[in-house]
N, C-alpha and C positions, 0 to 999 in steps of 0.2 A: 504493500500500500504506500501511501504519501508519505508515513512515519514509520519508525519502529513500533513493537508493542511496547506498552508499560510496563517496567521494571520496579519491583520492590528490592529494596536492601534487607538482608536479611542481617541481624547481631542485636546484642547488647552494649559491646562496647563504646567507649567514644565514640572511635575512630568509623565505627558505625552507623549508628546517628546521625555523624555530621554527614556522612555523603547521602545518604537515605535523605536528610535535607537539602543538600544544595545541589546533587545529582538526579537524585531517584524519582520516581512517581507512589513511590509511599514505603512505608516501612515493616519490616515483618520480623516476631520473636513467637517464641514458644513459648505458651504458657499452661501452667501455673511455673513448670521449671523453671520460667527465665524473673522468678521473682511477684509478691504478691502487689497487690494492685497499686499501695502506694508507688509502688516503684517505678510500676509498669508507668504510670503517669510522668511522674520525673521525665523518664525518659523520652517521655510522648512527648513532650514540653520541649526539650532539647533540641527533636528534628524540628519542630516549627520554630525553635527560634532561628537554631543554624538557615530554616527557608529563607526566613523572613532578613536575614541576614545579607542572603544570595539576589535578594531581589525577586524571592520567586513568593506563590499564595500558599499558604499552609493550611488552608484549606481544601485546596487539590489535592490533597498527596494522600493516599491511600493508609488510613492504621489498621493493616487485619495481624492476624494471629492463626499459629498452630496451636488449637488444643489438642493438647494431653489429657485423654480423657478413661477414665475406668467406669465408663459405667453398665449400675444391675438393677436387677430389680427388687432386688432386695437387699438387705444390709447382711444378712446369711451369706447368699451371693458377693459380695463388696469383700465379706472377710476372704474367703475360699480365694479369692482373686488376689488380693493384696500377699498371699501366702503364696501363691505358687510360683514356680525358680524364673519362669520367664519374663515375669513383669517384674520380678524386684531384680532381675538381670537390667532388663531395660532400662528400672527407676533409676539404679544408681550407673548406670554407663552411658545415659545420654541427660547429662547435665551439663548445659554451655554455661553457667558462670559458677565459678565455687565460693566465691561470698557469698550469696543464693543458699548453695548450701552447707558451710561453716553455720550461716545465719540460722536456720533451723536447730539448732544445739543437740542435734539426734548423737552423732559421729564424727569422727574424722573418715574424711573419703577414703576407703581399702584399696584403693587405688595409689593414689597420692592425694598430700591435701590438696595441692592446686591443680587439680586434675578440669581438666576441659573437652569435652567428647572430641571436639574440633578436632584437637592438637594430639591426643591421646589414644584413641581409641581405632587404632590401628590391626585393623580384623585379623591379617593373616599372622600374625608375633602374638595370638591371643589361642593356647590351646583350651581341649575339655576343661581338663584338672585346675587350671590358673581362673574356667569361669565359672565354676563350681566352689571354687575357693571363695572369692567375692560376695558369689550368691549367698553361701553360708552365714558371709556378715552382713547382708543386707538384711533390717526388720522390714515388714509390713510395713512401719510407720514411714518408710520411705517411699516406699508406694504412695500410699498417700496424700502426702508431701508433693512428689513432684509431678503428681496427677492432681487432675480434677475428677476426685472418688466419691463416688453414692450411689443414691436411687437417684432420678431424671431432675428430681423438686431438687435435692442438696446438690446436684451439679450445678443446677441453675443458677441457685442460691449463690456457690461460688462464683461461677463467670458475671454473673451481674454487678458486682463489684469491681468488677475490668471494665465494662460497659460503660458506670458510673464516670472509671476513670478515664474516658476518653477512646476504647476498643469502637470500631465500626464494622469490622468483618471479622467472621467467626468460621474458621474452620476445623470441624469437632473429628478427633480419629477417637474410636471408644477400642483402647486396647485388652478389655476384656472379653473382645472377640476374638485373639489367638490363642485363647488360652484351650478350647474346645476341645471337642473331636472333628475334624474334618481342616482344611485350610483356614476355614476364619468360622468356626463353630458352626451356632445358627444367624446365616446373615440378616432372617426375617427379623430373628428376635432384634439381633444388635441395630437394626434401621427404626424399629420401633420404639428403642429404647433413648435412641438418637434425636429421633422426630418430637417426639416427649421433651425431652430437653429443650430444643428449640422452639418449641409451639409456646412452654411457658415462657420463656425468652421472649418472645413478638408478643404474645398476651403482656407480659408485664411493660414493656415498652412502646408499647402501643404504635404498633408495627401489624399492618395487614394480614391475616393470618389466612393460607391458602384452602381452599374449602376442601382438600381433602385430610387437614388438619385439625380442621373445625372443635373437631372433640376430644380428649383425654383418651388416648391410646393405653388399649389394655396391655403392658408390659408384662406384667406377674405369671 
């Protein structure tokens, strides 16, 4: 076409932010892991000043987000999930800032403390034994932590708090669908479980809600 597509910058750090402001068409982190909402704002504040800086509108600029999400539908489920070796593999190996989580006073990273998924977690130097080692010191409580963990209302509950603080686009992965039988369990459940999340989201924001949303999807 006439232009390129639009590019979000992905990070947290500075050096992030600023180009996400004075380069990019918006900015993109992970959350809950990349830190809870106070933060998330801070930072969201940063690219618009760095725009507004550049001469460009900071209202252009795209604020989405990866969620990190576990959710069930029930809180039975929630635990069963927070316990098993692949989501607390997950929890604690893809953590992009480790002030994030130093900040949580769970642990020091079994990893290294300043450990960074980015710069660290280099797949083929990682066998069985060394990620079973990890996983053993990983609690639940990191799970968590570095998810957005419940039934569909306590997810909501969580990410609206990002919303508040200036979040516009939301893109939910609900990683307690690898935990199953099959590739990605039940995908029916996990879409319904997902759709729930979001429908109270547009309900409580008062955002258009698509008529095949209309109602409270029976999850359970």
């Amino acid at each position: 076409g006439e232009k390129p597509p639009p590019i979000l910058v992905a990070g947290g750090a500075p050096r992030a932010l600023r180009i996400a402001g004075e380069l990019g068409d918006g900015w993109v982190t992970m959350l809950p892991a990349g830190g809870p909402p106070e933060l998330y704002a801070k930072q969201g504040q940063a690219v618009r000043e760095h725009a507004e800086r550049a001469g460009r509108d900071p209202d252009a600029l795209r604020m989405y987000a990866l969620i990190l999400g576990c959710i069930c539908a029930t809180e039975e489920e929630v635990q069963v999930a927070t316990e098993h070796p692949l989501l607390r593999w997950d929890a604690i190996a893809l953590i992009p800032d480790p002030e994030v989580f130093a900040s949580w006073g769970v642990m020091e990273h079994p990893i290294r403390p300043d450990y960074s998924y980015a710069r660290d977690i280099i797949s083929m130097d990682w066998s069985r034994e060394d990620t079973l080692a990890v996983i053993e010191k990983c609690p639940p409580e990191i799970v968590r932590r570095a998810r957005a963990t419940g039934t569909p209302k306590q997810v909501a509950d969580e990410l609206q708090g990002y919303i508040d603080a200036g979040l516009e686009w939301l893109n939910i992965i609900n990683y307690a669908a690898f935990i199953g039988s099959g590739s990605f369990a039940d995908a029916a459940q996990s879409l319904a479980l997902v759709t729930e999340t979001v429908r109270l989201l547009r309900e409580r924001n008062g955002q258009p809600i698509p008529p095949g949303m209309a109602q409270p999807m029976q999850v359970a």
